[in-house]
N, C-alpha and C positions, 0 to 999 in steps of 0.2 A: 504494500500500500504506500501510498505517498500523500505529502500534507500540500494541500493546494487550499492556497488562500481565496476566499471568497469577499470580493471589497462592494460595496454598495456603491452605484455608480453619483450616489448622493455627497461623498465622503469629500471629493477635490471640490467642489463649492463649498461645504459648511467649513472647512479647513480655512479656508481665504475668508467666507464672513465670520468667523469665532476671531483669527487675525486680527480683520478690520476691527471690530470690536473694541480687540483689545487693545487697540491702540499702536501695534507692534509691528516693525518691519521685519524682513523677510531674516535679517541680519539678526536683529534682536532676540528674534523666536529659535533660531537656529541655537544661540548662545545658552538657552532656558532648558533644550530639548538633551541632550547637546547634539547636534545635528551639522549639516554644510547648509547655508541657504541657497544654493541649488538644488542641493536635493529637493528643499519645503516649496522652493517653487514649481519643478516638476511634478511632485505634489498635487498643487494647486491645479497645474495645467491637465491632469492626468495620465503624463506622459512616466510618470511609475505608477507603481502602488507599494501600500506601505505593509510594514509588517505588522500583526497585532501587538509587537512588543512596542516599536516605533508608535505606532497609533494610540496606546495605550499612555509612550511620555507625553505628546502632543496631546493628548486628551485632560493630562495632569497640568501639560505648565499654559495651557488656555483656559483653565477651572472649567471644562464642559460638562463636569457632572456625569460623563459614559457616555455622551450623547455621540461622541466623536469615536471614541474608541468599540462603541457598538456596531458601527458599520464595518467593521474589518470582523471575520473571522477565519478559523481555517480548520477543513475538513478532512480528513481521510477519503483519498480516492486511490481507484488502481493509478497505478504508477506510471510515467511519459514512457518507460522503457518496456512495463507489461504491453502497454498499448503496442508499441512499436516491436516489438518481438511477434505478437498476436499479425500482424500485418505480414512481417516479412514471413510467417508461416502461409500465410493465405495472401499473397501479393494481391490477387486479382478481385480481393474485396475490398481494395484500400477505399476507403470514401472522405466526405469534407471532414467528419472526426479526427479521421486516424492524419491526416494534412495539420489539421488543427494542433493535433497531440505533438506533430514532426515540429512544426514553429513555436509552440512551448518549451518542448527540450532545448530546440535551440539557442531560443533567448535562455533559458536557464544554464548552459553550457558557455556562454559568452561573461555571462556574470559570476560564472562559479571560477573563470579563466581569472575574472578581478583579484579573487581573494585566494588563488593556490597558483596562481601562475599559469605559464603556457606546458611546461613540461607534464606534469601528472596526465594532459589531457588529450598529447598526441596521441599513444595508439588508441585509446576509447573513440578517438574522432575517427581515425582511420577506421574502424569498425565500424563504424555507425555510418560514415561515409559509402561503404561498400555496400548495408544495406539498403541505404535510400539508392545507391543505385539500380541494385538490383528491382526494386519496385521501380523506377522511372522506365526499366526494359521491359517490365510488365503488363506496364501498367495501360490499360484501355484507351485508345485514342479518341479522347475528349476534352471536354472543357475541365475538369477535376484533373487530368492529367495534363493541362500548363498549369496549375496551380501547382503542381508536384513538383514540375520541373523548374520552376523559379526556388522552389523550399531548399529543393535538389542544388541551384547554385549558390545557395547562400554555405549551404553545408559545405560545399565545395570549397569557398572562400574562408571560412574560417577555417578549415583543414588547411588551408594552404600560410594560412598566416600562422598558425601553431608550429608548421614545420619548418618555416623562413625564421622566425622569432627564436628556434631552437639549433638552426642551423641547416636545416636539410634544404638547401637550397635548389636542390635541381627537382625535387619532389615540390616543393612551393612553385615552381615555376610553371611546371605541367598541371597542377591543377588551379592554379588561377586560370591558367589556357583551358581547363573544363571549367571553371564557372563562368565565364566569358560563352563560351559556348552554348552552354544551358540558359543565361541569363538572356542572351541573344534569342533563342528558340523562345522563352517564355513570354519576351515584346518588354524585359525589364531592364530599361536603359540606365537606372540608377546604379544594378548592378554591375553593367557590361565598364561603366564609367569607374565605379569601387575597385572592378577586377586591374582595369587600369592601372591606377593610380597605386593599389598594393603591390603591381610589377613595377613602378618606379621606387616605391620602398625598397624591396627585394636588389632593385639596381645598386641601390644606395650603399646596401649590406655590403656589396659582393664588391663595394669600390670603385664602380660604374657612372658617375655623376652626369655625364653627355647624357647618357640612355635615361637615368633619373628623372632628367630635365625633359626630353620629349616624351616620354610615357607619363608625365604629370601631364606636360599639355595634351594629349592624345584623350586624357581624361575629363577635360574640362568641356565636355560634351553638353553643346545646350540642353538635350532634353533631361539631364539627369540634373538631381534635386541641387538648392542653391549649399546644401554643408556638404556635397559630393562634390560638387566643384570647386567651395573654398577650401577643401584638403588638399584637392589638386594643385590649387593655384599656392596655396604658400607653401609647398612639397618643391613642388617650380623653384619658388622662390630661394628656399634654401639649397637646393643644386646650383644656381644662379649663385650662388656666397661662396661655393666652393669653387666655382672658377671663376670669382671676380669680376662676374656682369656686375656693370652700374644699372643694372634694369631691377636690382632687388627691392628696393625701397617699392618702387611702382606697383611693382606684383604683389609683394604684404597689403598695401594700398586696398590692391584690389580684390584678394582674400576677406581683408578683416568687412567692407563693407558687406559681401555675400556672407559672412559669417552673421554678420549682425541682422541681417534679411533671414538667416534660416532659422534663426533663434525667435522667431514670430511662425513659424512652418511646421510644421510635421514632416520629421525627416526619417528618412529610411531606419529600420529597427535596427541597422548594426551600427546609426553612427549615434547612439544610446548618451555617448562619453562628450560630442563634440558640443562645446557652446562659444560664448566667446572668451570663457576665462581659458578654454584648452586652446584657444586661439595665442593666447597670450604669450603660452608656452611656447607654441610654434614660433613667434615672432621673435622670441627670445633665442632660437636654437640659432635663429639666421645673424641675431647680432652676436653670438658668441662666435660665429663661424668667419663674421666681418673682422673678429677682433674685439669687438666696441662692446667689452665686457661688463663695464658697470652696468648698463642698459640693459644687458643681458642678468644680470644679476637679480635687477629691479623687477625684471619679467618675469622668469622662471621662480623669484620666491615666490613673487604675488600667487602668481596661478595656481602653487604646488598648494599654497596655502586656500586658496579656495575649489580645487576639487573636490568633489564626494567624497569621504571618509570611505566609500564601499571600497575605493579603488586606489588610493592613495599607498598601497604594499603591495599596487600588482608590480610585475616585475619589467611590463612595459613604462611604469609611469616610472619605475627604479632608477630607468636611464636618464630620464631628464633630471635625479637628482644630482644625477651621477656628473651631467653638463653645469649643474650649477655647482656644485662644489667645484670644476674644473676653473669658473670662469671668478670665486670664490678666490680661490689661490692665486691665479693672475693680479685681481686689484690687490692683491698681500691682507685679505682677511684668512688669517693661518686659521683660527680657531672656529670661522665661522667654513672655513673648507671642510676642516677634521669633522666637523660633526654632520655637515651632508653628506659625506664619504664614508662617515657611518652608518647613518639611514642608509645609501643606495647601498652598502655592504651587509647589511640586516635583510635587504630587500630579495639580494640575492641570494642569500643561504638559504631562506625561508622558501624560496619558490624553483632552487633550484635551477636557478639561470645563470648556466656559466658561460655563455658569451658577458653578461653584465659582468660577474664575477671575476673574469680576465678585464677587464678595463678596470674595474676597481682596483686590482691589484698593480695593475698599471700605473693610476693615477697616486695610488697611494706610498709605491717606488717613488714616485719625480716629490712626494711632498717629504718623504723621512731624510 
Protein backbone atom coordinates (compact mmCIF):
# COMPACT_ATOMS: atom_id res chain seq x y z
CA UNK A 1 0.00 0.00 0.00
CA UNK A 2 1.11 3.46 -0.38
CA UNK A 3 0.01 6.90 1.60
CA UNK A 4 -1.31 9.20 -1.05
CA UNK A 5 -2.24 12.53 0.10
CA UNK A 6 -5.79 13.76 -0.59
CA UNK A 7 -5.63 17.82 -0.51
CA UNK A 8 -9.14 19.66 -0.89
CA UNK A 9 -8.89 21.74 -3.92
CA UNK A 10 -10.31 24.47 -1.38
CA UNK A 11 -6.96 24.56 0.64
CA UNK A 12 -4.44 27.06 -1.85
CA UNK A 13 -7.35 29.82 -1.49
CA UNK A 14 -8.02 29.77 2.35
CA UNK A 15 -4.20 29.57 2.74
CA UNK A 16 -3.77 33.03 0.92
CA UNK A 17 -7.06 34.46 2.77
CA UNK A 18 -6.01 33.15 6.49
CA UNK A 19 -2.42 35.02 5.14
CA UNK A 20 -4.28 38.01 4.07
CA UNK A 21 -5.89 38.11 7.23
CA UNK A 22 -3.23 37.85 9.04
CA UNK A 23 -1.73 40.58 8.07
CA UNK A 24 1.46 38.47 6.86
CA UNK A 25 3.75 38.25 3.97
CA UNK A 26 4.76 35.40 2.17
CA UNK A 27 8.33 36.14 3.95
CA UNK A 28 6.89 36.49 7.36
CA UNK A 29 4.73 33.20 7.38
CA UNK A 30 7.52 31.27 5.98
CA UNK A 31 9.61 32.41 9.10
CA UNK A 32 6.53 31.35 11.63
CA UNK A 33 6.18 27.89 9.71
CA UNK A 34 9.55 27.56 9.22
CA UNK A 35 9.14 27.17 5.62
CA UNK A 36 10.96 28.95 2.12
CA UNK A 37 8.28 31.57 0.89
CA UNK A 38 8.37 29.98 -2.39
CA UNK A 39 7.33 27.09 -1.32
CA UNK A 40 3.96 29.10 0.64
CA UNK A 41 3.54 30.74 -2.54
CA UNK A 42 3.24 27.74 -4.71
CA UNK A 43 1.04 26.85 -2.12
CA UNK A 44 -1.11 29.50 -2.66
CA UNK A 45 -0.90 29.04 -6.48
CA UNK A 46 -1.41 25.28 -6.32
CA UNK A 47 1.35 24.40 -8.14
CA UNK A 48 2.34 21.99 -5.00
CA UNK A 49 0.45 20.45 -2.33
CA UNK A 50 1.27 20.21 1.05
CA UNK A 51 1.99 17.63 3.55
CA UNK A 52 -0.46 17.09 6.51
CA UNK A 53 2.42 17.77 8.71
CA UNK A 54 3.32 21.06 6.76
CA UNK A 55 -0.53 21.85 6.67
CA UNK A 56 -0.99 21.11 10.16
CA UNK A 57 2.31 24.03 11.06
CA UNK A 58 0.49 26.58 8.71
CA UNK A 59 -2.61 25.77 10.29
CA UNK A 60 -0.80 26.40 13.92
CA UNK A 61 1.16 29.73 13.16
CA UNK A 62 -2.30 31.28 11.02
CA UNK A 63 -4.58 30.26 14.44
CA UNK A 64 -7.01 28.44 11.87
CA UNK A 65 -8.46 26.48 14.50
CA UNK A 66 -8.00 22.99 11.92
CA UNK A 67 -9.81 24.77 9.58
CA UNK A 68 -6.70 24.65 7.23
CA UNK A 69 -5.10 21.70 8.35
CA UNK A 70 -8.45 19.78 7.71
CA UNK A 71 -8.27 19.97 4.07
CA UNK A 72 -5.14 17.85 3.67
CA UNK A 73 -5.34 14.34 4.56
CA UNK A 74 -3.75 11.14 3.54
CA UNK A 75 -4.89 7.69 2.68
CA UNK A 76 -3.73 4.29 2.17
CA UNK A 77 -3.88 3.24 -1.46
CA UNK A 78 -2.29 0.44 -3.64
CA UNK A 79 0.88 1.79 -4.45
CA UNK A 80 2.35 3.91 -8.08
CA UNK A 81 4.46 0.68 -8.44
CA UNK A 82 1.55 -2.08 -7.63
CA UNK A 83 -0.28 -0.19 -10.29
CA UNK A 84 2.49 -0.18 -12.75
CA UNK A 85 3.69 -3.67 -12.21
CA UNK A 86 -0.24 -4.70 -12.62
CA UNK A 87 0.04 -2.97 -16.22
CA UNK A 88 3.31 -4.05 -17.46
CA UNK A 89 1.70 -7.65 -16.65
CA UNK A 90 -1.23 -6.92 -18.86
CA UNK A 91 0.29 -4.07 -21.40
CA UNK A 92 -2.72 -4.07 -23.57
CA UNK A 93 -5.06 -2.90 -20.67
CA UNK A 94 -3.19 0.08 -19.92
CA UNK A 95 -5.97 3.00 -19.63
CA UNK A 96 -6.15 6.83 -18.51
CA UNK A 97 -5.58 5.34 -14.62
CA UNK A 98 -2.72 3.27 -15.12
CA UNK A 99 -1.09 7.00 -17.56
CA UNK A 100 -2.20 8.75 -14.42
CA UNK A 101 -0.41 6.28 -11.95
CA UNK A 102 2.89 6.41 -14.61
CA UNK A 103 2.81 10.62 -14.01
CA UNK A 104 2.56 10.36 -10.31
CA UNK A 105 5.43 8.16 -9.85
CA UNK A 106 7.20 10.34 -11.91
CA UNK A 107 6.63 13.44 -10.28
CA UNK A 108 7.27 11.50 -7.13
CA UNK A 109 10.62 10.06 -8.46
CA UNK A 110 11.94 13.71 -9.41
CA UNK A 111 11.23 14.98 -5.82
CA UNK A 112 12.56 11.82 -4.16
CA UNK A 113 15.90 12.65 -6.78
CA UNK A 114 15.74 16.30 -4.28
CA UNK A 115 16.29 14.69 -1.19
CA UNK A 116 18.63 11.39 -1.85
CA UNK A 117 20.31 12.42 -4.95
CA UNK A 118 20.67 11.25 -8.43
CA UNK A 119 22.72 8.03 -7.70
CA UNK A 120 20.30 5.69 -5.58
CA UNK A 121 17.92 6.29 -8.53
CA UNK A 122 19.78 5.21 -11.62
CA UNK A 123 19.10 1.80 -12.08
CA UNK A 124 15.25 1.86 -10.60
CA UNK A 125 14.90 4.53 -13.49
CA UNK A 126 16.43 2.39 -15.82
CA UNK A 127 13.90 -0.38 -14.96
CA UNK A 128 11.18 1.48 -14.84
CA UNK A 129 12.30 3.12 -18.06
CA UNK A 130 12.25 -0.32 -19.96
CA UNK A 131 8.82 -0.88 -18.66
CA UNK A 132 7.03 2.17 -19.94
CA UNK A 133 8.71 1.14 -22.98
CA UNK A 134 7.70 -1.85 -23.30
CA UNK A 135 3.99 -0.66 -22.84
CA UNK A 136 4.59 2.31 -25.53
CA UNK A 137 5.26 -1.05 -28.04
CA UNK A 138 2.16 -2.29 -26.88
CA UNK A 139 0.36 -0.39 -26.47
CA UNK A 140 -3.09 0.21 -28.89
CA UNK A 141 -2.88 2.96 -31.48
CA UNK A 142 -4.91 5.64 -30.17
CA UNK A 143 -5.48 8.65 -28.40
CA UNK A 144 -4.40 7.20 -24.75
CA UNK A 145 -1.46 5.82 -26.46
CA UNK A 146 0.04 9.68 -27.33
CA UNK A 147 -0.63 10.33 -23.93
CA UNK A 148 1.77 7.37 -23.13
CA UNK A 149 4.01 8.32 -25.31
CA UNK A 150 4.64 11.82 -24.19
CA UNK A 151 4.71 10.15 -20.18
CA UNK A 152 7.19 7.70 -22.10
CA UNK A 153 9.54 10.95 -22.91
CA UNK A 154 9.45 12.58 -19.99
CA UNK A 155 10.64 9.12 -18.31
CA UNK A 156 13.05 9.16 -20.89
CA UNK A 157 14.58 12.57 -19.97
CA UNK A 158 14.83 12.13 -16.51
CA UNK A 159 16.71 8.77 -17.15
CA UNK A 160 18.92 10.50 -19.03
CA UNK A 161 19.78 13.36 -16.70
CA UNK A 162 20.21 10.76 -13.66
CA UNK A 163 22.82 9.03 -15.91
CA UNK A 164 24.72 12.55 -17.36
CA UNK A 165 24.53 13.99 -13.45
CA UNK A 166 26.25 10.57 -12.44
CA UNK A 167 28.58 10.35 -15.20
CA UNK A 168 27.34 8.00 -17.87
CA UNK A 169 27.44 10.09 -20.51
CA UNK A 170 27.06 8.34 -23.77
CA UNK A 171 23.87 6.43 -22.09
CA UNK A 172 22.46 10.24 -21.34
CA UNK A 173 23.06 11.02 -24.78
CA UNK A 174 21.19 8.24 -26.50
CA UNK A 175 18.21 8.77 -24.47
CA UNK A 176 17.79 12.29 -24.55
CA UNK A 177 17.80 11.38 -28.48
CA UNK A 178 14.75 8.81 -27.29
CA UNK A 179 12.83 11.46 -25.45
CA UNK A 180 13.21 13.90 -28.30
CA UNK A 181 11.82 11.36 -30.38
CA UNK A 182 8.82 10.28 -28.25
CA UNK A 183 8.24 13.98 -27.33
CA UNK A 184 8.32 14.75 -31.02
CA UNK A 185 5.67 11.60 -31.93
CA UNK A 186 3.44 12.97 -28.87
CA UNK A 187 3.20 16.87 -30.64
CA UNK A 188 5.05 17.93 -27.16
CA UNK A 189 7.22 20.78 -28.14
CA UNK A 190 8.08 21.80 -24.44
CA UNK A 191 9.70 18.48 -24.20
CA UNK A 192 11.47 18.18 -27.70
CA UNK A 193 12.88 21.90 -26.48
CA UNK A 194 13.98 20.32 -22.57
CA UNK A 195 15.60 17.39 -24.47
CA UNK A 196 17.56 20.04 -26.17
CA UNK A 197 18.64 22.02 -23.97
CA UNK A 198 19.62 18.96 -21.29
CA UNK A 199 22.00 17.84 -24.40
CA UNK A 200 23.71 21.29 -24.07
CA UNK A 201 24.08 20.58 -20.24
CA UNK A 202 25.55 17.08 -21.13
CA UNK A 203 27.95 19.36 -23.69
CA UNK A 204 28.96 21.36 -20.91
CA UNK A 205 29.95 18.04 -18.61
CA UNK A 206 31.86 16.57 -21.27
CA UNK A 207 33.88 20.07 -21.93
CA UNK A 208 32.07 20.95 -25.19
CA UNK A 209 31.12 24.79 -24.66
CA UNK A 210 30.66 25.46 -28.81
CA UNK A 211 28.15 22.45 -28.99
CA UNK A 212 26.60 23.90 -25.30
CA UNK A 213 26.00 27.06 -26.90
CA UNK A 214 24.13 25.86 -30.13
CA UNK A 215 22.20 23.12 -28.50
CA UNK A 216 20.99 25.99 -25.98
CA UNK A 217 19.92 27.89 -28.91
CA UNK A 218 18.57 24.98 -30.86
CA UNK A 219 16.33 24.97 -27.67
CA UNK A 220 14.82 28.09 -27.60
CA UNK A 221 12.04 26.83 -29.78
CA UNK A 222 9.06 29.23 -29.86
CA UNK A 223 6.49 26.98 -29.29
CA UNK A 224 7.99 25.57 -26.04
CA UNK A 225 6.94 27.02 -22.68
CA UNK A 226 8.51 30.72 -21.73
CA UNK A 227 10.83 28.68 -18.40
CA UNK A 228 11.93 26.05 -21.38
CA UNK A 229 13.32 28.68 -23.13
CA UNK A 230 14.74 30.97 -20.34
CA UNK A 231 16.98 27.78 -19.25
CA UNK A 232 17.87 27.75 -22.62
CA UNK A 233 18.72 31.09 -23.12
CA UNK A 234 20.89 31.61 -19.99
CA UNK A 235 22.58 27.94 -20.50
CA UNK A 236 23.56 30.07 -23.98
CA UNK A 237 24.51 32.58 -21.91
CA UNK A 238 26.80 30.94 -19.68
CA UNK A 239 28.68 28.99 -22.62
CA UNK A 240 28.96 32.60 -24.15
CA UNK A 241 31.28 33.31 -20.54
CA UNK A 242 33.35 30.57 -21.23
CA UNK A 243 34.44 31.65 -24.52
CA UNK A 244 34.34 35.26 -23.82
CA UNK A 245 31.29 36.60 -26.12
CA UNK A 246 30.50 40.17 -25.01
CA UNK A 247 26.99 38.97 -26.19
CA UNK A 248 26.50 37.55 -22.32
CA UNK A 249 25.03 40.21 -20.47
CA UNK A 250 22.30 40.48 -23.44
CA UNK A 251 21.36 36.92 -23.27
CA UNK A 252 21.00 36.96 -19.12
CA UNK A 253 18.94 40.11 -20.30
CA UNK A 254 16.93 38.15 -22.06
CA UNK A 255 16.54 34.88 -19.82
CA UNK A 256 15.67 36.72 -16.72
CA UNK A 257 12.68 38.71 -18.56
CA UNK A 258 11.02 35.14 -19.93
CA UNK A 259 11.87 33.94 -16.56
CA UNK A 260 9.83 36.51 -14.86
CA UNK A 261 6.94 35.81 -17.67
CA UNK A 262 6.96 32.15 -16.67
CA UNK A 263 6.66 32.66 -13.11
CA UNK A 264 2.99 34.04 -13.81
CA UNK A 265 2.44 30.40 -16.20
CA UNK A 266 2.02 27.08 -15.74
CA UNK A 267 5.09 25.53 -16.66
CA UNK A 268 5.89 22.13 -17.77
CA UNK A 269 5.87 19.45 -14.46
CA UNK A 270 9.64 18.91 -14.65
CA UNK A 271 10.61 22.48 -14.41
CA UNK A 272 8.97 22.17 -10.69
CA UNK A 273 12.45 23.98 -9.30
CA UNK A 274 12.65 26.92 -11.87
CA UNK A 275 11.41 30.52 -10.70
CA UNK A 276 13.29 33.45 -10.75
CA UNK A 277 15.35 33.04 -7.59
CA UNK A 278 16.94 29.70 -9.43
CA UNK A 279 17.37 32.37 -12.17
CA UNK A 280 19.55 34.14 -9.80
CA UNK A 281 21.74 31.22 -9.41
CA UNK A 282 22.16 30.95 -13.18
CA UNK A 283 23.08 34.52 -13.51
CA UNK A 284 25.57 34.08 -10.87
CA UNK A 285 27.28 30.89 -12.43
CA UNK A 286 27.96 33.23 -15.70
CA UNK A 287 29.43 36.03 -13.44
CA UNK A 288 31.75 33.78 -11.75
CA UNK A 289 32.60 32.24 -15.15
CA UNK A 290 33.38 36.34 -16.29
CA UNK A 291 35.56 36.48 -13.40
CA UNK A 292 33.29 39.35 -11.66
CA UNK A 293 33.16 37.38 -8.51
CA UNK A 294 31.78 39.55 -5.92
CA UNK A 295 28.50 39.67 -8.03
CA UNK A 296 28.61 36.23 -8.34
CA UNK A 297 28.95 35.81 -4.75
CA UNK A 298 25.87 38.35 -4.01
CA UNK A 299 23.82 35.83 -6.47
CA UNK A 300 24.59 32.47 -5.70
CA UNK A 301 24.20 33.24 -1.75
CA UNK A 302 20.87 35.00 -2.29
CA UNK A 303 19.26 32.37 -4.37
CA UNK A 304 20.92 29.39 -2.29
CA UNK A 305 19.30 31.15 0.60
CA UNK A 306 15.82 31.31 -0.92
CA UNK A 307 15.33 27.87 -2.52
CA UNK A 308 12.82 25.39 -1.05
CA UNK A 309 14.29 23.68 1.83
CA UNK A 310 12.94 20.28 -0.09
CA UNK A 311 15.89 20.70 -2.31
CA UNK A 312 18.48 22.79 -0.89
CA UNK A 313 20.84 18.96 -0.19
CA UNK A 314 20.16 17.64 -3.53
CA UNK A 315 23.25 17.01 -4.86
CA UNK A 316 22.45 19.14 -8.11
CA UNK A 317 21.94 22.23 -6.00
CA UNK A 318 25.49 20.95 -4.17
CA UNK A 319 27.31 22.33 -7.11
CA UNK A 320 26.23 25.70 -7.07
CA UNK A 321 27.44 25.79 -3.42
CA UNK A 322 30.38 24.37 -4.53
CA UNK A 323 30.74 27.63 -7.34
CA UNK A 324 30.02 29.81 -4.41
CA UNK A 325 32.53 28.84 -2.10
CA UNK A 326 34.90 28.90 -5.36
CA UNK A 327 34.10 32.55 -6.10
CA UNK A 328 34.04 32.94 -1.87
CA UNK A 329 37.91 32.23 -1.92
CA UNK A 330 38.78 34.41 -4.91
CA UNK A 331 37.22 37.93 -3.14
CA UNK A 332 39.71 36.34 0.02
CA UNK A 333 36.44 35.56 2.38
CA UNK A 334 38.62 32.30 3.79
CA UNK A 335 36.03 31.41 6.28
CA UNK A 336 33.02 32.31 4.48
CA UNK A 337 34.78 29.75 1.52
CA UNK A 338 35.45 26.85 4.33
CA UNK A 339 32.15 26.78 5.26
CA UNK A 340 30.33 26.41 1.60
CA UNK A 341 32.83 23.83 0.92
CA UNK A 342 31.58 22.32 3.78
CA UNK A 343 27.95 22.26 2.86
CA UNK A 344 28.67 21.36 -0.85
CA UNK A 345 31.14 18.49 0.89
CA UNK A 346 28.07 17.34 3.20
CA UNK A 347 26.03 17.52 0.14
CA UNK A 348 28.03 15.04 -1.51
CA UNK A 349 28.72 12.25 0.89
CA UNK A 350 25.18 12.27 1.66
CA UNK A 351 24.00 11.75 -1.84
CA UNK A 352 26.62 10.15 -3.04
CA UNK A 353 27.81 12.30 -5.94
CA UNK A 354 31.22 11.86 -6.77
CA UNK A 355 31.61 13.86 -9.79
CA UNK A 356 30.75 16.94 -6.86
CA UNK A 357 32.92 15.19 -4.56
CA UNK A 358 36.14 15.24 -6.97
CA UNK A 359 35.61 19.13 -7.36
CA UNK A 360 35.26 19.55 -3.78
CA UNK A 361 38.27 17.98 -3.17
CA UNK A 362 39.79 19.93 -5.62
CA UNK A 363 38.69 23.07 -4.46
CA UNK A 364 39.54 22.36 -1.08
CA UNK A 365 43.44 21.25 -2.22
CA UNK A 366 43.91 25.06 -3.86
CA UNK A 367 42.28 26.47 -0.25
CA UNK A 368 44.65 24.38 2.41
Amino acid sequence: MHRRLLVDPRFSTRLRELRASAGLSLRELGRLVPCSHAHIRDLETGRRQPSPELAARLDSALAAGGDLAGLVRAVETPSEFDRLSHVAARPRLVDAIAVDALESMLAEQRRLEDTIGSMPLVEPAQAQLATVTDLVRDAADNALRVRLVDVASQWAQFTAWLCTTTGDLPRGRRLYLRAMEWASEAGNPHMVATALSMRGHLAWIAGEPRAMVELSRAAQWPPAAPAVRALAIQQEARGLAILGDPAVARRLDAAEELTHRAAGEDGPPWLYFYDPHFFDAQRGLAMRLLGRHEEAVELLDGALARLPVEIRSSDWIGWYVLQLAGSYAVVGEREAALAALADASRIAERAAAARLRSEVEQLAAGLA
